[in-house]
N, C-alpha and C positions, 0 to 999 in steps of 0.2 A: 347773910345769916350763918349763923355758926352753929353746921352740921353736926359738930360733936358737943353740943351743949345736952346738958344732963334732961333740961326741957323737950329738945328735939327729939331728943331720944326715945324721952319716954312716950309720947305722941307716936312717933313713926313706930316704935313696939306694940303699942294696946291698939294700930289698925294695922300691921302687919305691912309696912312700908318699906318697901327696898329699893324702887325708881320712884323719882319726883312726880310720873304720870299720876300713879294709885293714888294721888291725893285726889282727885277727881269722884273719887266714890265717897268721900267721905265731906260732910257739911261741916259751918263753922259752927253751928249746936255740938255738932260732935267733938272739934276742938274742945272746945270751951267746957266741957263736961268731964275732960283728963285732968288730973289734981296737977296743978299749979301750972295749968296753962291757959293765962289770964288776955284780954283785951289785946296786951302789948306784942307777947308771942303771937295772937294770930293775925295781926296786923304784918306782920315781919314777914308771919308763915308767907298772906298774901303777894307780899311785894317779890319774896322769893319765887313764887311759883309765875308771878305777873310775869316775870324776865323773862319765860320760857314758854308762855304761851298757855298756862295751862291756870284754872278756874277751880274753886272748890267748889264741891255738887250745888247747886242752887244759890251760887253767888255768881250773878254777872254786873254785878255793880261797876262803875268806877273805881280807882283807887280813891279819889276826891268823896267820896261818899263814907268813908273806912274811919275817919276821924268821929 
C-alpha cells in the first residue's frame, strides 16, 4: 500500500494516525465514512495492517471473507 497516497493520507488525518498500531481503534464503518475511501482502499487498508499482525476494531474476519 502506498503510504503517501492522497487517500491514505487523508484517512490517517481525520483518525489522527501516526503508527500502523492506532488503526486498531478505528472500524471499517469508520473508513468507509472518509470522502473517497471506498470498498477498494479498505480492502488494501486490511491487507496492509494483515502483514503486521494488527486487526481493524471489530473486524476479525478472514482476509477470504473481505471480497
Amino acid at each position: 500500500m502506498n503510504l503517501k497516497s492522497i487517500t491514505y493520507r487523508r484517512a490517517a488525518e481525520t483518525f489522527r494516525i501516526t503508527q500502523p498500531d492506532h488503526w486498531r481503534r478505528i472500524s471499517a464503518a469508520d473508513v468507509l465514512a472518509v470522502d473517497k475511501c471506498g470498498k477498494k482502499f479498505l480492502n488494501q487498508l486490511r491487507l496492509y495492517l494483515a502483514h503486521r499482525g494488527i486487526n481493524l476494531r471489530g473486524d476479525n474476519t478472514s482476509y477470504r471473507d473481505w471480497e
